[in-house]
C-alpha positions in Angstrom: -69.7 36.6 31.5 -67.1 38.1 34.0 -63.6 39.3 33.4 -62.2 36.2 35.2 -64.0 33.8 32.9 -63.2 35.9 29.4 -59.3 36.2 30.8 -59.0 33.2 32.8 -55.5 33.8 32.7 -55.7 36.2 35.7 -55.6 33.2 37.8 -52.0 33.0 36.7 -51.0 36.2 38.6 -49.5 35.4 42.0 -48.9 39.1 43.2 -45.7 39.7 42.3 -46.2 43.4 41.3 -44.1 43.5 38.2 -46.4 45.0 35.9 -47.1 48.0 38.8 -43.3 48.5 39.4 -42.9 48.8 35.5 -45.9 50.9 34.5 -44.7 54.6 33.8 -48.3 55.5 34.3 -49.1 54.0 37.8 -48.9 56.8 39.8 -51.9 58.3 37.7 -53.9 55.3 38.4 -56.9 54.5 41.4 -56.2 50.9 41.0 -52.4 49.8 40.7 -52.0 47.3 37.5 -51.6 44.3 40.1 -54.5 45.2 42.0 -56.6 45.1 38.9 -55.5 41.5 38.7 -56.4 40.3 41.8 -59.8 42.2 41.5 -60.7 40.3 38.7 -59.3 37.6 40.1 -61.6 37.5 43.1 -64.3 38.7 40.1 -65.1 42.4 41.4 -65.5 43.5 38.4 -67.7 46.4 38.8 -65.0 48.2 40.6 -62.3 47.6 38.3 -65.2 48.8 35.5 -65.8 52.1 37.5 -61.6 52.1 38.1 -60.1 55.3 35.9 -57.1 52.3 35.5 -57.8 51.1 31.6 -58.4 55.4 30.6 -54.9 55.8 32.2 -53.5 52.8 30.5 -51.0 54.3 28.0 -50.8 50.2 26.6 -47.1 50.5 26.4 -47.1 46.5 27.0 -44.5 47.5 29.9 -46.6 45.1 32.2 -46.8 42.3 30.2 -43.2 42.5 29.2 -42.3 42.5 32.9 -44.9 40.1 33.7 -43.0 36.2 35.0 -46.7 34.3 34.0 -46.6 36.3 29.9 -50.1 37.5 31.4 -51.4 40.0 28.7 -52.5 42.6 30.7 -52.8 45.4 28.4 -55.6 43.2 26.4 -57.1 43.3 29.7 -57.4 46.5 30.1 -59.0 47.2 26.3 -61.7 44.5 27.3 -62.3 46.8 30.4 -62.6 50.2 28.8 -64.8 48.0 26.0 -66.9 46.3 28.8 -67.1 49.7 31.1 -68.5 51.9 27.3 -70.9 49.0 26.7 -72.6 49.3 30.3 -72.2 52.7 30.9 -70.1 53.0 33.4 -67.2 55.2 31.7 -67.8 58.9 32.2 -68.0 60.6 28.8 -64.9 62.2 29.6 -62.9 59.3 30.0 -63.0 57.7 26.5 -62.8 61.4 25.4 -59.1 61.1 24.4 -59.2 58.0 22.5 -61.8 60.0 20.3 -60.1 62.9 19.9 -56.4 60.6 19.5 -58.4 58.9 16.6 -59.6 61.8 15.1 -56.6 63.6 15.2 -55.4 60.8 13.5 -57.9 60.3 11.1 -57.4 64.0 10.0 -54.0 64.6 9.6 -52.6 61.2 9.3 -50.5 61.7 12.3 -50.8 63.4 15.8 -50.5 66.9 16.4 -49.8 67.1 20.2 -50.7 70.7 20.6 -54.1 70.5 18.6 -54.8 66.7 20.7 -54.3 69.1 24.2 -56.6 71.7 22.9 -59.4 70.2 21.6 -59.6 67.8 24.3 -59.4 70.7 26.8 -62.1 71.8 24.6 -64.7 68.6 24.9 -63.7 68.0 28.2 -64.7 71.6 29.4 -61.0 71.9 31.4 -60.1 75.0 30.0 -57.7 76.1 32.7 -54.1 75.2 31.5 -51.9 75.4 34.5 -48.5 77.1 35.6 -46.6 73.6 35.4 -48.3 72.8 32.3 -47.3 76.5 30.6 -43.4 75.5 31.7 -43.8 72.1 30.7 -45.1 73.2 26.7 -42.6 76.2 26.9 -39.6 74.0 27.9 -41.0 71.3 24.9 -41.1 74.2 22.0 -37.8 75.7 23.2 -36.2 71.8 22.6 -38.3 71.2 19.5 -40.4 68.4 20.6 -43.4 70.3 20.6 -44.9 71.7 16.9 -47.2 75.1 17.0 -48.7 74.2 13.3 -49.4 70.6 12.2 -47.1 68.8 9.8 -48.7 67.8 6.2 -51.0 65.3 6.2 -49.4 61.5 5.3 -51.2 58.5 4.2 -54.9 60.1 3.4 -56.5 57.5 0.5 -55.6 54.2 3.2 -56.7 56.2 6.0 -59.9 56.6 4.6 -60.4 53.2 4.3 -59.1 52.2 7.5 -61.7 54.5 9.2 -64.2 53.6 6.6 -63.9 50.0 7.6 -63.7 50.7 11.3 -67.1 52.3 11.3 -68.8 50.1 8.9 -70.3 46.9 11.4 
């Protein structure tokens, strides 16, 4: 089954480039949100499975909020990162930080931005922390919006279950 057949309402999209002008996260991306659409659209979907797009995706629902034709674009792009896992085609290191957001998650209830960066530094093997990025985290902890040691743990008996029943099939 193609993209175009399990969404069929890409054939909605007429260009209009809303979601792209809205998406805080399109200058990150190899394929703009609207040209996604119209690659599914004209069903080429092997490049929008080999795209880097859905790992950039922060699903803010920016897009869809913006979008004139209520297109839900951000369940698009999970059925992409889904489809590209299933046949390969994701590098490892592009799921790599939804595995270490849920673990992060699943061990202290919450994220820990500074222990997310590092450990998927870490798995990624991109050790190298640049100039920019020292200033940025230096800038963060001077304002308080960055933590050096985790917070205490919240919600640890339901989050059991809740990753329990994720990984039971």
């Amino acid at each position: 089954m193609t993209l175009r057949e399990e969404f069929p309402e890409v054939l909605r999209c007429y260009q209009c480039m809303s979601c792209t002008l809205g998406c805080p996260m399109a200058q990150e991306m190899d394929l703009l949100p609207h040209e996604v659409m119209g690659a599914v659209q004209l069903g080429r979907d092997e490049e929008v499975l080999g795209s880097s797009t859905p790992w950039v995706c922060a699903s803010c629902e920016a897009c869809a909020t913006r979008c004139p034709n209520e297109i839900e674009i951000v369940q698009l792009m999970d059925a992409i990162r889904r489809r590209a896992v299933q046949q390969g085609m994701a590098s490892e290191r592009e799921p790599e930080l939804h595995r270490v957001f849920l673990k992060e998650i699943e061990r202290r209830g919450r994220v820990h931005e500074l222990s997310l960066l590092l450990e998927l530094k870490r798995r990624t093997g991109l050790f190298k922390i640049s100039v920019d990025e020292l200033k940025l985290g230096l800038k963060m902890l001077l304002k308080g919006k960055l933590k050096v040691f985790p917070g205490v743990k919240r919600g640890g008996e339901e989050l059991k279950r809740l990753f329990a029943r994720r990984e039971s099939p």
